[in-house]
C-alpha positions in Angstrom: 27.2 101.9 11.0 23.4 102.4 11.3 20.6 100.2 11.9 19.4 101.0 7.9 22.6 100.1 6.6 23.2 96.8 8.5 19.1 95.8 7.0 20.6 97.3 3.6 23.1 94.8 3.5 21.2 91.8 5.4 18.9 91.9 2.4 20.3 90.6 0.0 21.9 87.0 1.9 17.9 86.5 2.8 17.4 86.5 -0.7 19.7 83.9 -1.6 18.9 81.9 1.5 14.8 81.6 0.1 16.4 81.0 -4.2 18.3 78.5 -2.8 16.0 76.6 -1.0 13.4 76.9 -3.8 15.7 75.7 -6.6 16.0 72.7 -3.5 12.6 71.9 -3.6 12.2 72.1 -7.3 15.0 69.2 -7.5 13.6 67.1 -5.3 10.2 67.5 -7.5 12.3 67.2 -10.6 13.8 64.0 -9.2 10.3 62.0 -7.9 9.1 63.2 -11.4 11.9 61.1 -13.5 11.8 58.4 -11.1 7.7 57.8 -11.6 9.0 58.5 -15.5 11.4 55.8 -15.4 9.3 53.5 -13.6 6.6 54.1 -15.9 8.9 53.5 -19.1 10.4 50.6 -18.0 7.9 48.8 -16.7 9.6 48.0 -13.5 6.9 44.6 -11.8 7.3 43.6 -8.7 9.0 40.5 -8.1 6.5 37.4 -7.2 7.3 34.6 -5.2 6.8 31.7 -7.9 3.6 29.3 -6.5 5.2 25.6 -5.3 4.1 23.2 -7.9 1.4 20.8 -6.4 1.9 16.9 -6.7 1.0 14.9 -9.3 -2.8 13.5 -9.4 -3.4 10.0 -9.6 -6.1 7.4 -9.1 -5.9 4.8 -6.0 -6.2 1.0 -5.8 -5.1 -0.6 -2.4 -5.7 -4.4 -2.6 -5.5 -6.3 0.6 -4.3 -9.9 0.0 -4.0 -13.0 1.7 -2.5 -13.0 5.0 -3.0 -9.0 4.8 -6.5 -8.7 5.9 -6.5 -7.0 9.2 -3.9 -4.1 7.6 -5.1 -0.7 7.8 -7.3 0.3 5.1 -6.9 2.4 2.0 -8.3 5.6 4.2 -5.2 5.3 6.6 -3.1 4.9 3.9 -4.5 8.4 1.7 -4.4 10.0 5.6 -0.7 8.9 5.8 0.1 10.0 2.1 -2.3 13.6 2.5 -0.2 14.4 6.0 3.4 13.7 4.2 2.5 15.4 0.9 1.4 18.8 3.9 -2.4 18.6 3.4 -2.3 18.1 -0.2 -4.4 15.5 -1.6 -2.9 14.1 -5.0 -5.3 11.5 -5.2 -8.6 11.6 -8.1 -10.7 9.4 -9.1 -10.5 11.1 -12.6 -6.5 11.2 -13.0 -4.9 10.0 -16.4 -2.4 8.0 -13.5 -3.3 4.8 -11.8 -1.6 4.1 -9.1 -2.0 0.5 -7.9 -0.6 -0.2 -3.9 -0.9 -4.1 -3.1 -0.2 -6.3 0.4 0.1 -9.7 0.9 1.8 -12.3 2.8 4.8 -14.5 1.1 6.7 -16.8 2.8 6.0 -15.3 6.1 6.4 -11.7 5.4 4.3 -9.3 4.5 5.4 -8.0 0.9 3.9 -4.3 -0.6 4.3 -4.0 -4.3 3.4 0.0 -6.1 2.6 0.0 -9.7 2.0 3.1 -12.0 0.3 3.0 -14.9 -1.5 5.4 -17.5 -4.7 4.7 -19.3 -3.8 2.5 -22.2 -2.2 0.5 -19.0 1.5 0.7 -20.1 3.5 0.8 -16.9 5.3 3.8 -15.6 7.0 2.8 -12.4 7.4 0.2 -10.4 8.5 -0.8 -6.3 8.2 -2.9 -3.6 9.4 -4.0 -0.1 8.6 -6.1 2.6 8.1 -6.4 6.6 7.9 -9.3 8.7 5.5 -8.3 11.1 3.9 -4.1 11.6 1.3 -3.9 9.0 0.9 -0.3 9.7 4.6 0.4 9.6 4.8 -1.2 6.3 1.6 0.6 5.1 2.9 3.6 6.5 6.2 3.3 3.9 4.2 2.9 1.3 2.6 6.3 2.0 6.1 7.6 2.1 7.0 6.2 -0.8 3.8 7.6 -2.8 4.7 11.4 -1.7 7.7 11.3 -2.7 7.2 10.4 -6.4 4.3 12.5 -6.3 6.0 15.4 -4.8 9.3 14.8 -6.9 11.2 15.8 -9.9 11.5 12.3 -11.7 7.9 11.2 -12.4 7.8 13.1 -16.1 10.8 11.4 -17.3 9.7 8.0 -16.2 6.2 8.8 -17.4 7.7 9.7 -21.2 8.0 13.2 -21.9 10.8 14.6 -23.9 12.7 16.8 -21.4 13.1 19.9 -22.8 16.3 20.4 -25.2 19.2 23.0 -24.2 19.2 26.4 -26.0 22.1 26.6 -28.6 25.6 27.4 -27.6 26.9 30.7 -28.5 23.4 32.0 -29.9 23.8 36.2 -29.4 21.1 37.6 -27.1 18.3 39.8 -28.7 18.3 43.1 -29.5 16.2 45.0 -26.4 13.5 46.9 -27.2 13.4 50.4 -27.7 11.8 51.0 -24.2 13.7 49.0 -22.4 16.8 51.5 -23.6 17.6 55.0 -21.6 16.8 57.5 -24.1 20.1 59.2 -25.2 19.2 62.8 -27.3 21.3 62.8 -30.7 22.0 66.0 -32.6 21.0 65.6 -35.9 22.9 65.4 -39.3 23.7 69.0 -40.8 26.2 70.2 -43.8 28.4 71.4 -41.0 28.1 67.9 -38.4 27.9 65.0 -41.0 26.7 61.6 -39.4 29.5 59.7 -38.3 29.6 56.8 -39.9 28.2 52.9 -39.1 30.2 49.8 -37.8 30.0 47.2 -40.3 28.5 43.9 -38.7 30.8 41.6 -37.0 31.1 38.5 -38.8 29.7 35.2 -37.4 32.4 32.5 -36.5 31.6 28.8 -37.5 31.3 28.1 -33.4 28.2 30.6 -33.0 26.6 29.3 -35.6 23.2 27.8 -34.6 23.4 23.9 -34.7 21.1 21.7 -36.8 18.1 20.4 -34.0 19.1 17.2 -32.2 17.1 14.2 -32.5 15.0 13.4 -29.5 16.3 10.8 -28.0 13.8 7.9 -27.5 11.8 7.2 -24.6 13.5 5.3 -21.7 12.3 0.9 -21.5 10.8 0.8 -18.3 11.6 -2.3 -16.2 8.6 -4.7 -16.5 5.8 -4.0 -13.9 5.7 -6.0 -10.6 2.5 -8.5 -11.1 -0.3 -7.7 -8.9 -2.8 -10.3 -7.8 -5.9 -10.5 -8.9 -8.7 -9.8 -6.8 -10.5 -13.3 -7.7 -7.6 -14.8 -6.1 -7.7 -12.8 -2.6 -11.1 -13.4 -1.8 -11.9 -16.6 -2.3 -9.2 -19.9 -2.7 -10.0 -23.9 -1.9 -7.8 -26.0 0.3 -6.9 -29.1 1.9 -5.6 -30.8 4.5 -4.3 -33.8 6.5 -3.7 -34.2 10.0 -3.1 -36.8 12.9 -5.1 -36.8 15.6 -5.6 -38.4 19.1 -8.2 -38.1 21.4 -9.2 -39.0 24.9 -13.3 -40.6 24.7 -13.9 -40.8 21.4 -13.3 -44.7 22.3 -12.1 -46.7 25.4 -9.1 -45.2 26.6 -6.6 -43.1 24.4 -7.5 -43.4 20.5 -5.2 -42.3 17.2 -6.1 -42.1 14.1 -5.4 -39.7 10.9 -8.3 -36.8 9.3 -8.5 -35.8 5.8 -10.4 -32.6 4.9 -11.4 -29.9 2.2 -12.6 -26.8 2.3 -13.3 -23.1 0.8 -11.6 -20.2 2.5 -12.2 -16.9 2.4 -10.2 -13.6 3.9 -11.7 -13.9 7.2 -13.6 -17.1 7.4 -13.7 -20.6 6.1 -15.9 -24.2 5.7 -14.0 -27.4 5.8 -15.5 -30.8 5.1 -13.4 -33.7 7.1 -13.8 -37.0 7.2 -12.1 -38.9 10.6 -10.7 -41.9 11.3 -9.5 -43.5 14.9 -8.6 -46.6 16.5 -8.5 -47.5 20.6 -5.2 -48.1 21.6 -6.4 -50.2 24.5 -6.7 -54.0 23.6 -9.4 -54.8 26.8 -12.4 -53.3 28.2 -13.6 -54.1 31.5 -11.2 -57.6 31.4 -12.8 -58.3 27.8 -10.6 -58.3 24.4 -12.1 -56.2 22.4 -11.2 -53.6 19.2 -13.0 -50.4 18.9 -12.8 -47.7 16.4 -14.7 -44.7 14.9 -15.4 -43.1 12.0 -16.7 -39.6 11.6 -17.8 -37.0 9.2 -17.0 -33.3 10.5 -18.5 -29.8 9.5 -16.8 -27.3 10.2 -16.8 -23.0 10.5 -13.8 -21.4 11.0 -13.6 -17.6 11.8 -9.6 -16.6 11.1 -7.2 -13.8 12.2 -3.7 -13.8 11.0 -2.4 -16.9 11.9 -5.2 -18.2 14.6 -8.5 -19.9 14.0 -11.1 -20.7 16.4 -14.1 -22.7 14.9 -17.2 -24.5 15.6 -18.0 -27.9 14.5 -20.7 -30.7 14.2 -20.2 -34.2 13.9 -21.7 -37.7 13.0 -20.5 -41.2 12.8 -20.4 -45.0 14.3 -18.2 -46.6 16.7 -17.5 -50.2 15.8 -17.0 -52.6 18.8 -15.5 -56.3 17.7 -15.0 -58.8 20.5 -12.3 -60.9 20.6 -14.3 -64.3 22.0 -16.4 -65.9 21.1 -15.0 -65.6 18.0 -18.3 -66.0 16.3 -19.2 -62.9 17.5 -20.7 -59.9 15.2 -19.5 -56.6 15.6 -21.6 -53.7 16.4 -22.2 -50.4 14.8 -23.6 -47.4 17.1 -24.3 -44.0 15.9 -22.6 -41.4 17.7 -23.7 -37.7 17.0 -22.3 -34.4 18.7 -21.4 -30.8 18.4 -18.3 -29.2 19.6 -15.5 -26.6 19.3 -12.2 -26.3 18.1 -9.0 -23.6 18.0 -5.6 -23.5 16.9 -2.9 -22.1 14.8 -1.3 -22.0 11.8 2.2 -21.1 10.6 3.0 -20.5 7.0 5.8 -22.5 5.4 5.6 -21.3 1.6 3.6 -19.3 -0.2 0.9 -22.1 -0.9 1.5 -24.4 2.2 1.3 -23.9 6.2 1.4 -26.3 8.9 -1.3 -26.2 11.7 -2.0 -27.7 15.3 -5.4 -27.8 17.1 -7.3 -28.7 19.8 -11.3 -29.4 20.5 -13.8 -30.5 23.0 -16.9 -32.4 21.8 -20.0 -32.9 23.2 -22.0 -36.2 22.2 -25.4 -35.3 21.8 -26.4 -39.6 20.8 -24.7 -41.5 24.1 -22.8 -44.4 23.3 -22.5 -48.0 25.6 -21.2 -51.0 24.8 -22.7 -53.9 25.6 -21.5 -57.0 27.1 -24.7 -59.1 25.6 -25.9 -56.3 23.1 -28.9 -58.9 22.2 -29.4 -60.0 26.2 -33.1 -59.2 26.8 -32.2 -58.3 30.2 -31.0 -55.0 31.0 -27.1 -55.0 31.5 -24.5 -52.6 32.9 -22.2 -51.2 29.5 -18.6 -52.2 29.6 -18.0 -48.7 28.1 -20.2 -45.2 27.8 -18.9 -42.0 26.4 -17.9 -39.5 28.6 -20.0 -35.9 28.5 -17.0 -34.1 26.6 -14.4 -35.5 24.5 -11.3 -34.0 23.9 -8.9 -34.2 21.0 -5.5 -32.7 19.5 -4.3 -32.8 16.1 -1.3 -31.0 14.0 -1.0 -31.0 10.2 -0.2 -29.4 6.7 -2.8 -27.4 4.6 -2.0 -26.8 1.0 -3.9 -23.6 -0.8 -5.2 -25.3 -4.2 
């Protein structure tokens, strides 16, 4: 076989080689062709992650009662709230919501109450709890407990809207449209192909039937809301008290007596007015029978943090000296004057009622002596002169009026 003949017949397998690998390539052209065709048609999206739904907006009130005044403050507790809600802030000034977060000390623990209300004031929702001692862990729980209603499912239904009613049972799905359907090529009616003919439509049963719409049910009583204290009350209250007291120099020797007082108090400070009373245990001075007692009038500034006081005071009053013999003898009145200190504690017993203890140092600023011969015109040693400080201890109850 020659060389010509092999080409000869070589020919025509290179042909089919180079038709078939056009009519490849024209495929492959057909093909991305339908597929932009189809995506086109159909109006094929892509899928988007749905956005997470941001918390609820509301309005802030944090009131700091009595007994709750060196809590954090209402910036710690949005901070707290912001950093469980992940950086979101859910709180404005111009929400519909009022959210109303209250602390105060009752009974010796430290009790939060929430409240959530809308504008015309009708409440919402309603909590509360209570710690004994961590103010910021019990602040702290409140934030908690504001992100997740915030940041949950259940604040529309508590707030009153009509949850959205289920779609009928057994209702058929609609008819797709005529480009969401693959387009199917239909030879049309002639003498020769008559059109077949149509399905009549299937009757509707009794069960597919659309029900009549249900009636909304209506809206859920909320519990009453938890009473918040005004905030009259937690800045300013009055009080009294009444207390037994001794002291060492206030007269000869040891001295006991009772104080009454009342005052105005505020979060952090307070001004009492107290009126004293105290009577020298010792019978004798200097081998003389003789009673002495004092009365006093006390002013005094209190600065206050949680459960101590520490305070400053000023006094004036007269020390009443009555021998024994001669029995004709007058008594005498001296004026005694002095400023002084004082500090204690006080421990809550009820909500309106705490006991307290105390003790103070006075310095007389007006000596006193007693004389022996307080009309001698000769100058006399005294039987008895105060000392340069005078210390005292009391304990007992103050009432909040």
């Amino acid at each position: 076989m020659t060389a010509r003949t092999r080409r000869a017949r070589r020919t025509p397998r290179g042909q089919s080689a180079i038709t078939n690998a056009i009519a490849t390539w024209f495929q492959r052209a057909a093909l991305a062709a339908m597929t932009a065709a189809a995506i086109t048609t159909l109006r094929i999206a892509p899928v988007q992650a749905e956005p997470r739904a941001t918390p609820t907006r509301v309005r802030l009130e944090f009131l700091r009662g009595p007994g709750a005044e060196d809590c954090p403050d209402e910036r710690f507790l949005r901070a707290q709230t912001i950093r469980r809600l992940a950086g979101v802030d859910p709180f404005d000034a111009a929400a519909p919501l009022t959210l109303t977060a209250s602390i105060e000390r009752q009974r010796g623990e430290l009790a939060a109450a929430l409240f959530l209300r809308d504008r015309s004031g009708r409440g919402l929702w309603a909590d509360g709890f209570s710690a004994r001692v961590d103010c910021e862990v019990l602040v702290s729980a409140i934030a908690l407990s504001i992100a997740v209603l915030l940041d949950g499912d259940e604040l529309p239904a508590r707030s009153g809207a009509t949850p959205d009613l289920p779609a009928a049972p057994g209702a058929p799905p609609a008819p797709p449209q005529p480009t969401d359907q693959a387009m199917v090529p239909v030879q049309p009616c002639s003498p020769d192909r008559p059109c077949p003919p149509q399905p009549a439509p299937a009757p509707v049963s009794s069960s597919q039937k659309t029900p009549p719409p249900r009636e909304a049910s209506p809206p859920r009583e909320t519990s009453p809301p938890r009473k918040t204290p005004p905030a009259s009350s937690e800045s300013f209250r009055w009080t009294a008290g009444l207390d037994v007291v001794t002291g060492l120099g206030l007269t000869p020797g040891v001295s006991l007596g009772s104080a009454m007082s009342i005052g105005a108090r505020w979060p952090a400070w307070s001004a009492a007015l107290e009126v004293r009373g105290l009577s020298s245990l010792s019978g004798k001075i200097d081998a003389v029978d003789m009673s002495v007692s004092t009365v006093t009038t006390n002013i005094v500034f209190c600065l206050n943090r949680r459960t101590m006081f520490a305070c400053g005071l000023a006094e004036l009053g007269v020390v009443r000296a009555a021998p024994s013999t001669p029995f004709d003898a007058a008594s005498r009145l001296n004026l005694r004057a002095g400023f002084g200190v004082r500090a204690g504690i006080a421990w809550p017993l009820a909500e309106n009622l705490s006991v307290r203890a105390h003790a103070e140092v006075v310095h007389p600023v007006i000596g006193i002596a007693i004389l022996r011969h307080p009309g001698a015109l000769v100058r006399e040693r005294p039987v008895w002169s105060a000392p340069a400080l005078a210390p005292a201890l009391g304990i007992g109850l103050q009432a909040n009026l």
